[in-house]
N, C-alpha and C positions, 0 to 999 in steps of 0.2 A: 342427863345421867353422867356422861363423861364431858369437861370441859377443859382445854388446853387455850392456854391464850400465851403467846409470846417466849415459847420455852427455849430453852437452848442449856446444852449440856456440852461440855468438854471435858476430855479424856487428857490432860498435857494438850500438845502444839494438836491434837484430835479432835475435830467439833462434830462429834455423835448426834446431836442434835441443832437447829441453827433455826431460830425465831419460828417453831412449829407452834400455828395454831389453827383447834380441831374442837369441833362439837359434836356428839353422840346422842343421841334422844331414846327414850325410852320404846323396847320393843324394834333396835335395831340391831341388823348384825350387818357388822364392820369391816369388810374385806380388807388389811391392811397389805399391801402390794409395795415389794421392795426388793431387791437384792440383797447378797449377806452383806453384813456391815452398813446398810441402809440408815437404820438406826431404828428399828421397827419393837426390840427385843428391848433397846433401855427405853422407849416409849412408853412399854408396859411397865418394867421395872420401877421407873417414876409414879405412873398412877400405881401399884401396888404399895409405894412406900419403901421402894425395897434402894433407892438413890433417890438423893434431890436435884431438882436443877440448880443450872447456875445462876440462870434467871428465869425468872417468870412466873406463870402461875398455873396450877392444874387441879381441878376438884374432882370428885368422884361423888354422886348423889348429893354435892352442895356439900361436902365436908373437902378443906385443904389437906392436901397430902403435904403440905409443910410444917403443920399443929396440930391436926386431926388424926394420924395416922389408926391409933384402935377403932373409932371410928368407922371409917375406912375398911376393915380387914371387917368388920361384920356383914357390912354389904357388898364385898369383891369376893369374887373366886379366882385365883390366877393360876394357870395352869402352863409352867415355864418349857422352854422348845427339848428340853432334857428333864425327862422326870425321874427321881432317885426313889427309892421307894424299899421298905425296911424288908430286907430278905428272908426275917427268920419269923414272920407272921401269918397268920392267916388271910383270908380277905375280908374277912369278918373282924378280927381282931385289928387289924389294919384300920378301916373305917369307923371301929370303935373307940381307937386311938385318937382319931383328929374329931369325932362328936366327940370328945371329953375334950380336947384341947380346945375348943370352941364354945364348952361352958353349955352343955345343952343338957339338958335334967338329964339323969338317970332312967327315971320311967320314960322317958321321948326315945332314948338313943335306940334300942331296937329297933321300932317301928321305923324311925326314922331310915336307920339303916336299911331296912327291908325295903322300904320306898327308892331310895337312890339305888339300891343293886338290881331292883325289878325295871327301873327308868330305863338302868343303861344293860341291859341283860346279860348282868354276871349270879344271877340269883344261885344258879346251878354252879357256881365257881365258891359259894358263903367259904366253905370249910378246905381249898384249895389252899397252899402254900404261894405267898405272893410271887417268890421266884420259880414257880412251876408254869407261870403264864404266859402265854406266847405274847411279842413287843404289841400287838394289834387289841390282845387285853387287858395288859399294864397299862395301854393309854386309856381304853375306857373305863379302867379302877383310877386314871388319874381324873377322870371327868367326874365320876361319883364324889372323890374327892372334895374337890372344889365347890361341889352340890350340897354337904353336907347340912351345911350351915343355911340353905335357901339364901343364896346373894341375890340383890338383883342384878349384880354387872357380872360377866365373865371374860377375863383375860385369858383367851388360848392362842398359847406362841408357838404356833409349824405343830398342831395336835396330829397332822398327819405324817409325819417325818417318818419314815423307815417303813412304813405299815405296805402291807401286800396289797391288793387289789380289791381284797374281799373286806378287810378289815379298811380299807380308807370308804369303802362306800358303806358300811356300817357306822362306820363315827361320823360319816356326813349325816345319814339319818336322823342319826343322834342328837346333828346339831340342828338339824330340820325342825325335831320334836322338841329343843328348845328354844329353839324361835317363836314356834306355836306358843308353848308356856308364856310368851312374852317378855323373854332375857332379854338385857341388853346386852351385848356377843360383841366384842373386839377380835376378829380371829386373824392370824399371818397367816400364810401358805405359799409356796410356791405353786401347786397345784393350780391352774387358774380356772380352769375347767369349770370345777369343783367351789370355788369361791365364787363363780358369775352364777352357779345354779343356786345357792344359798344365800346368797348378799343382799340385803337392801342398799348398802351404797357401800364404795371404797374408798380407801387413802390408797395415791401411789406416791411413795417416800423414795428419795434418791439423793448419797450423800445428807442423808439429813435434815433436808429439802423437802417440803410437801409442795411435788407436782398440780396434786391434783388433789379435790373431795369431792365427793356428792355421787349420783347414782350413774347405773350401769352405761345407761341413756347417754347422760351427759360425756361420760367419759369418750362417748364411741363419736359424739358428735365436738368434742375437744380435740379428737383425734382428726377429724376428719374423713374417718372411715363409714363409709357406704355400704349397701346391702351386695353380695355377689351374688353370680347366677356361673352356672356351671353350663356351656351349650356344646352337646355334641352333634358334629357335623353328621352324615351319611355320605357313604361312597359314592363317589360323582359328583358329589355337591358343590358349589362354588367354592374358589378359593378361600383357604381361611384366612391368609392375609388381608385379601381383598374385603372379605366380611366384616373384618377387625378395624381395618380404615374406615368401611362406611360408621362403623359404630362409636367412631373415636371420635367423630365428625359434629356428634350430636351433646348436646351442652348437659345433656341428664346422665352422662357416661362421662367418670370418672378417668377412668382407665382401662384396658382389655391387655389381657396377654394371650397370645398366641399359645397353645400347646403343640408339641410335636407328632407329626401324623404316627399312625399307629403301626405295627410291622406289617397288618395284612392292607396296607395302602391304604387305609381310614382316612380321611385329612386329618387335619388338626385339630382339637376342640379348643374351645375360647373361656376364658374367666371373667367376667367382664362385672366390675366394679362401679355401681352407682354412684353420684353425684348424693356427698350425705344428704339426704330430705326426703330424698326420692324413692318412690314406694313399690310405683306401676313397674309391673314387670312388661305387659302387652304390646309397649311399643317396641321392645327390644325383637320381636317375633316377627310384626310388619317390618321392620326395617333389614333383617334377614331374609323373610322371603323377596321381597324387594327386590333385593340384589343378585335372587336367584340362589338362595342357601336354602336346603333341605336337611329340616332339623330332627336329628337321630331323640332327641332327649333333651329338657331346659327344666336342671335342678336349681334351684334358689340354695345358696349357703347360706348358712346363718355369721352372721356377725361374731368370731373371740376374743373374748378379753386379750388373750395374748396380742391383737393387734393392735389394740389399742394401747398397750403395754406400751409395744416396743415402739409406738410414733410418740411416745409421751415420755421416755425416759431416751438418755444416750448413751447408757449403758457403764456408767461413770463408778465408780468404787474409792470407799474412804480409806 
């Protein structure tokens, strides 16, 4: 659905983009993972059509965004990390605007309308003034938007940007229940949270650079990053240094940090990071009591994207 092969874009002595090449398959959503200035935003801008590279090549459903561009805009939705959006209309009027500017009969456009406002639940917003809505449902009037037209690819750049808490886990759902539809979803976000609960695979772009593609999976074991376990000692129990040396000892153990004991003379508890592969948590427990540790609590963390982020990027800016 989305093909990049060999791109690269520059801004003057600026290289926004540098020999990026990236495959997207139908029915995936795209976690694109970057810093600002990453080059994340003219990535989209290229497959929208909206800049060309300087070289290379990029298709969108098999049509070139270098000769195909109408093409193109019938099967994209791009929904840019700042959306404008016309102040003196309705919501009604508004999406009746872009189903006309999209060529969609006359008799369709209601219906059609009625469909994309009940998708993303602004149905009860129809006859609202566009600048009466709070940022969390301008963004989901911008995602009906881009809906209008049924694409099969959607470009969303940071759809979560400024939105409150309630409104960023409503537009995730959003994207949850297009995913199901079987979009294929390029999405940015800083959020990562949020992009590792929704993503079939990521890009992590940096300077322009694609680190990394492919799934969650991959990423965590590119990274190097293992499964943690959270172990709270009990009072009296063996030293937690000592507990953290026997566990350092052992080749399925990554690494362990010491936590600092608690103010009512708790010991320490321990974080202790698996060897990526490794699954069994049980031996982590013999080898505790072993040494004579009596264990309050042994919670398993789960793996964040953020960790894998930040062992895969150096934190570099264009």
């Amino acid at each position: 659905m989305i093909e990049i092969r060999g791109v690269t874009k520059r801004y003057g002595a600026l290289t926004a983009l540098d020999n990026l090449s990236l495959t997207i398959g139908p029915g995936e959503v795209f976690g694109f993972i970057g810093p600002n200035g990453a080059g994340k935003s003219t990535t989209m801008k290229i497959l929208a059509g909206l800049l060309q590279p300087d070289s290379g090549t990029a298709t969108v459903c098999g049509h070139s965004v270098a000769t195909e561009a109408p093409a193109i805009r019938r099967v994209l939705g791009y929904m840019p990390d700042f959306l404008g959006v016309y102040d003196d209309l309705t919501v009604d009027e508004y999406l009746q605007f872009f189903a006309s500017a999209f060529r969609i009969e006359r008799g369709r456009r209601r219906a059609v309308v009625s469909s994309v406002l009940e998708l993303t639940d602004l149905t009860d917003k129809r006859h609202a003034m566009v600048d009466s809505l709070s940022r969390g449902m301008q963004q989901r009037l911008g995602v009906a938007r881009v809906l209008i037209h049924e694409p099969k690819v959607l470009l969303l750049d940071e759809p979560a940007s400024g939105l409150d808490p309630r409104a960023r886990i409503e537009l995730r759902e959003l994207l949850l229940e297009l995913k199901r539809m079987g979009k294929c979803i390029m999405v940015s976000s800083h959020i990562l949270t949020e992009l590792a609960e929704m993503s079939t695979s990521i890009g992590i772009i940096e300077k322009g650079r694609l680190l990394f593609a492919g799934s969650i999976a991959d990423a965590f074991a590119r990274a190097g990053a293992g499964e943690r376990i959270a172990v709270a000692l009990e009072p009296g129990s063996a030293d937690g240094a000592a507990a953290a040396e026997r566990l350092r000892a052992d080749a399925r153990v990554a690494g362990v940090t010491l936590e600092p004991p608690g103010p009512d003379g708790a010991p320490g508890g321990l974080i202790v990071e698996l060897t990526p592969g490794v699954h069994g948590h049980h031996f982590l427990i013999e080898s505790l009591m072993a040494g004579g540790a009596r264990i309050a609590s042994f919670t398993p963390r789960p793996i964040k994207l953020e960790d894998a982020f930040l062992r895969l990027t150096k934190g570099q800016l264009n």
